[in-house]
N, C-alpha and C positions, 0 to 999 in steps of 0.2 A: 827463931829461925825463919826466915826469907821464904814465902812461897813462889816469890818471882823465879822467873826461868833465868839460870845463869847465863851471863854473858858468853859468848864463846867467839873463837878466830877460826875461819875458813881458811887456809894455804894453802894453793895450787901451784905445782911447778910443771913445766911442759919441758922437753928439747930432745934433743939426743940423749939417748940411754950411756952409761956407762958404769964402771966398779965406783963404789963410793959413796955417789949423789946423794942416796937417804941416808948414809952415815955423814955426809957432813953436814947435810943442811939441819937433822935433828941434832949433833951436835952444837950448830950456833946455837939453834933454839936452847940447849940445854944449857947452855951458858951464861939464858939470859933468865933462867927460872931460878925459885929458891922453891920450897915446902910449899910454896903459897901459891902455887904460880905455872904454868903452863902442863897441866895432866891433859895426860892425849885422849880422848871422846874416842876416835875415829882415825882408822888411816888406811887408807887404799894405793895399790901402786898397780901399775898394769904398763906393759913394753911393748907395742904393734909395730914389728919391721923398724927396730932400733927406734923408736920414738917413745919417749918416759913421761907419763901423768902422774905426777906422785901428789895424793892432797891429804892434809894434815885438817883434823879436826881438834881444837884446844881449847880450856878452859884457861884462859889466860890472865886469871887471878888481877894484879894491878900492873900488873908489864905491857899490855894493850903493844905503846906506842914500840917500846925498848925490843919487841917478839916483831912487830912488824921489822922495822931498822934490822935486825940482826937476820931475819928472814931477804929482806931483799939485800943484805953485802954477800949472804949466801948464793943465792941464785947469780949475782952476778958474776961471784968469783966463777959460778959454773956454766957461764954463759945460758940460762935457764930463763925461759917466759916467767912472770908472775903475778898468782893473783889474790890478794887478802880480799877476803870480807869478814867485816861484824857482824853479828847476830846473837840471839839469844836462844840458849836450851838444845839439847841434840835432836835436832828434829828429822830422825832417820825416821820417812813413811813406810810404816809399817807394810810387807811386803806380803799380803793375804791372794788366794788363788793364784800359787804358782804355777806354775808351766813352763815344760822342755820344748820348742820349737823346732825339730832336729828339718833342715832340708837336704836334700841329696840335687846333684844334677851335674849331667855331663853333656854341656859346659854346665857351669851354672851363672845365669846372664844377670847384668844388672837390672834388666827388664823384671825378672823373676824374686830378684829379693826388694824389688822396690815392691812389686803385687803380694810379696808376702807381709812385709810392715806396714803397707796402709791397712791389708785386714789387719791386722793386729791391732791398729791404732782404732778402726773404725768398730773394733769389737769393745773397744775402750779400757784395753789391755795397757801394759806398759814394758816397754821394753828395758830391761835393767842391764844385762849382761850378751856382747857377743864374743864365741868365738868358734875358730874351725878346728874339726874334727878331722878332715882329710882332705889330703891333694890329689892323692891317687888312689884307687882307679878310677874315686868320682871326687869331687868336690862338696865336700857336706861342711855346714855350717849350723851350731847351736845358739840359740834365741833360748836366754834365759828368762822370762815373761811372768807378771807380777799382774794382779787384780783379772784372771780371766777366767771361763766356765770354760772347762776342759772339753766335753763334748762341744759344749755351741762354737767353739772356734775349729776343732777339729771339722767339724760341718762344711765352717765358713773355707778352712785351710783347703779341703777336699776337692774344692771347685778350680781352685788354683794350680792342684797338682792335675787335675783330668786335662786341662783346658792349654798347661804350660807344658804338659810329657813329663810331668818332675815327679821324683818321690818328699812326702812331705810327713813326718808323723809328729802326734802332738800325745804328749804323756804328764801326767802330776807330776810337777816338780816340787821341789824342797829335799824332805828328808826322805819322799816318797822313790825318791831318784836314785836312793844310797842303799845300800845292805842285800843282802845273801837273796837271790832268786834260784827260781825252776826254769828249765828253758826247755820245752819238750817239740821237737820237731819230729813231722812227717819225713820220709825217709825215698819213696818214689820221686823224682822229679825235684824233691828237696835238699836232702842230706847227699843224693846221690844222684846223676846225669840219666840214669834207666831208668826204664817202668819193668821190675824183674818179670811180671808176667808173660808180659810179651817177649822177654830173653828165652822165659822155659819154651814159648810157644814157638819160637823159629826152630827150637832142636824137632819138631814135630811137623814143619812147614805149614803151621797155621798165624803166623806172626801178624798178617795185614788182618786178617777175621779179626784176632783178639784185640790189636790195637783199637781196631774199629769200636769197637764197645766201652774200650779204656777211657779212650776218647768222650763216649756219650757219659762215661759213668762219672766222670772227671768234671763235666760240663754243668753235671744235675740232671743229663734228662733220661737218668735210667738209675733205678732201686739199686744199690752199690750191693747189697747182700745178693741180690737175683743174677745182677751181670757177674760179680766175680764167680759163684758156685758154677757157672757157665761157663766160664774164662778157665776156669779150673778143670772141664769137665772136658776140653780138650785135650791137654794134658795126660789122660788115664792112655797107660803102658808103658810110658817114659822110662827111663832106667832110672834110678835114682842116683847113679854117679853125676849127673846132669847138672845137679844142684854143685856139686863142686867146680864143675865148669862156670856157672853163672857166677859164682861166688868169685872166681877169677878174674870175669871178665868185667868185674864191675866198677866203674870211674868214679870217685868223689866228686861233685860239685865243687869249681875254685872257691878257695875258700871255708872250706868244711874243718879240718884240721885245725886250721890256727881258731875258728871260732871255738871249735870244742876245748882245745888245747887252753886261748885268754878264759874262759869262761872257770875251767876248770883251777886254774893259777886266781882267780877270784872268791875263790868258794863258791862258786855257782854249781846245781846241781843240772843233770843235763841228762834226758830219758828221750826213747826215741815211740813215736808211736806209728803201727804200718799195717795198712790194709792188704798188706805184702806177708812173707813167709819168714816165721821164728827161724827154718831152715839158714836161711840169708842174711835177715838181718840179726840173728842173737852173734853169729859170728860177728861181723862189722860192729855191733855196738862193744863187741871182748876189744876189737881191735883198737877200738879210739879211748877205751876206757869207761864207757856208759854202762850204770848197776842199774837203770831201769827200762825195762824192755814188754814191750805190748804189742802183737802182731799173730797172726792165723798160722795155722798148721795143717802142713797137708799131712795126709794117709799115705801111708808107705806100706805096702805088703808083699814080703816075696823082693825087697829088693826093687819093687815099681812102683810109679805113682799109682793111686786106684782112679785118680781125676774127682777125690773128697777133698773137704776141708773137714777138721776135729774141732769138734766141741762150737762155742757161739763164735760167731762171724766179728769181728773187729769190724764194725761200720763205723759210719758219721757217729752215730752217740756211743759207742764202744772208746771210740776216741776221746771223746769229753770225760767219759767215766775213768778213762784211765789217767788223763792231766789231772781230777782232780784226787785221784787213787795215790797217784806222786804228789800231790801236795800233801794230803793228811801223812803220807811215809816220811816227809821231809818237816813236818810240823811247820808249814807255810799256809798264811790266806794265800786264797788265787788272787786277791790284787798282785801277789809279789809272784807270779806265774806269766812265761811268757809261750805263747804257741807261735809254730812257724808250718806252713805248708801251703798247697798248691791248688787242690782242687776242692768240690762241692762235698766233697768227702771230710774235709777240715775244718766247713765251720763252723760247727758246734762246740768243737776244741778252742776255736779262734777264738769265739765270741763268750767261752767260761773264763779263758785266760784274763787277768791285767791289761795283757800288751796282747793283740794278735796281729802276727805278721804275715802278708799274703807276699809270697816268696814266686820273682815269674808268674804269677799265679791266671788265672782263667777270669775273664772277664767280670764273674757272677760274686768272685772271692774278694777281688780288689775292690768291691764297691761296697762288701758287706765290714770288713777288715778295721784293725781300728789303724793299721799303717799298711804304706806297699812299697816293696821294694822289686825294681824293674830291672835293673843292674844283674849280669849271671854270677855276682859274688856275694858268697852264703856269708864270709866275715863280714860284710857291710851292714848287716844286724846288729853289728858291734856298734856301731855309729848311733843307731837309733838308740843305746842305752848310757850314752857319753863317755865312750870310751873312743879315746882317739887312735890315730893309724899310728900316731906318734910312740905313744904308751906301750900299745902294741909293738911297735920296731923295739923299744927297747927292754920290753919282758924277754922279747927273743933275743936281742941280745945276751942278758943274763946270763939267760939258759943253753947259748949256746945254738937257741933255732936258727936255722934258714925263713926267713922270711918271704913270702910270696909275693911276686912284684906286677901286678899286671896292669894293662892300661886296654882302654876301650880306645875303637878303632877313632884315630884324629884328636886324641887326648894329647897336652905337654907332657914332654918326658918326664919321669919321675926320678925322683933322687937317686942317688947308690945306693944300693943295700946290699949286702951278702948274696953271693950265687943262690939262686933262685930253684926249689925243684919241682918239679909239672907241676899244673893248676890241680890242687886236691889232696896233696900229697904234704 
């Protein structure tokens, strides 16, 4: 037996898409093989806005000439470009440090993916596969990327997104891209358009005080345990029907729904963590269907707040300990862990998760982050895990959902979809 590399035929056909084309062009071929003679290596087809590249890899045993001829009265009958080559052995390079290239931008300019694939190129990455994830309400595109160091081009990508306004996240591809995650999002400013505290605090006319310190607590330049028990400590005499009020008055983030909803039709597991109140959010996580729940608890006596919190304080590391409290309950490494949240209070979550995503987030977050997403819709985290708008419309379809339809201000219109209900909903 031969150690020579088998001969093989390249087959490229280009043109207009339509029903058929790969069944009749591997049909000639088929008719020009016996036992001996034309086994498929390889074959790739891919359709961009009606245009068909279908290429054929074969070991074309002694029919060389007879696979070529029958190959191009094929293409012609189909009015179809074409291109053979010879060669020897399947020489598919080997495709080692993958990488998900996800970019976001609205618009998203040619300027912006040209500065994305020269770094890629100048990282001495390789680009293998593109396609897009969404049209609306931003324009996101995936870069499926072969031979690159995950962190050093995230680095390189980083500069790109600060310099061009774009979001840009860069994650392990391959197999690392597939199967059952954790998604555990912050819930202030995140999961939801409030910050509850400052809701209890206007029922007491101290709403601009509290903010005030939200603010610094959010930023990093104030101890989150010291500013909340203080934030808190406003609050003492409150009724405590108050909390059902707020619980009312509280707005989803666009977007929050259908994420929880795709994530959950995934098998994805989906916990919420909040330097907020069990009062608030254990309700809101019954409502979306989230079993993991991490958040402070006030003291209630006599029917009032006392203006306490119970038991340890959910801070920055209360937060990590809890992402990774859901991961050992879900039997997951944190590689396969994703965090999402806003402020200096999240990044020790951010930074134990896989993926962490700094959502709207505060100056200090998006820089530490391993993505950012700038856009005020929470489903567009779906993008960053390659899940398209598309996939989306039509799960909701299935089942029957309304699909959320929204466009940033000066975006093309978006397609039809199904009546639309408020952003969050």
């Amino acid at each position: 037996m031969s150690d020579l590399p088998e001969p093989t035929l390249s087959i490229t056909v280009t043109g207009t898409d339509r029903p058929g084309v790969t069944g009749t062009l591997l049909g000639a071929i088929a008719d020009e093989c016996d036992e001996v003679g034309g086994e498929v290596l390889d074959i790739q087809q891919v359709v961009v806005h009606g245009h068909l590249t279908l290429a054929l890899l074969l070991a074309p045993g002694d029919r060389v000439e007879r696979l070529r001829d029958a190959a191009a009265v094929a293409a012609h009958r189909l009015d179809l470009a074409l291109s053979v080559t010879e060669g020897t052995g399947d020489n598919a390079r080997p495709r080692q440090g993958r990488a998900a290239v996800v970019v976001l931008g609205a618009p998203l300019t040619a300027r912006v993916v040209s500065l994305v694939t020269q770094q890629i190129a100048e990282h001495g990455a390789n680009i293998d596969r593109i396609r897009r994830l969404s049209r609306y309400p931003v324009t996101t595109v995936e870069f499926a990327v072969s031979g690159a160091d995950v962190e050093l081009l995230r680095a390189r990508l980083a500069l790109v997104a600060t310099t061009e306004g774009i979001d840009i996240a860069v994650a392990p591809g391959g197999l690392a891209r597939l199967g059952r995650r954790l998604v555990v999002l912050d819930v202030d400013s995140t999961l939801i358009q409030q910050e509850v505290i400052e809701m209890l605090a206007a029922h007491c006319g101290r709403e601009a005080e509290v903010a005030q310190v939200t603010a610094r607590a959010m930023a990093g330049e104030l101890d989150f345990e010291q500013s909340l028990r203080a934030r808190v400590a406003t609050l003492a005499g409150l009724p405590a029907s108050v909390l059902d009020e707020v619980r009312d008055a509280i707005e989803l983030t666009a977007g929050a729904r259908t994420l929880v909803r795709t994530l959950g039709r995934l098998g994805f597991t989906v916990g919420l963590v909040s330097g907020g109140f069990l009062e608030i959010v254990g309700q809101l996580a019954s409502e979306l269907g989230i079993h993991h729940v991490r958040a402070n608890r006030l003291e209630i006596v006599d029917g009032a707040l006392t203006g306490r919190v119970l038991g340890e304080v959910v801070d920055r590391a209360g937060k990590a300990r809890a992402l990774r409290e859901f991961a050992d309950l879900e039997g997951l490494p944190l590689s396969r862990t994703v965090a999402i949240g806003d402020g200096a209070n999240d990044l020790d979550m951010l930074a134990a998760a896989g993926l962490g995503v700094a959502f709207n987030a505060k100056p200090l977050v998006r820089e530490q982050a391993d993505a950012s997403v700038t856009v005020p819709y929470l489903d567009s985290v779906l993008f960053l895990l390659g899940i398209s708008r598309e996939e989306i419309e039509e799960a909701d379809a299935m089942d029957g959902q309304p699909t959320e339809c929204r466009l940033l201000p000066g975006s093309p219109a978006a397609p039809a979809s199904p009546a639309s209900p408020p952003p969050g909903h």
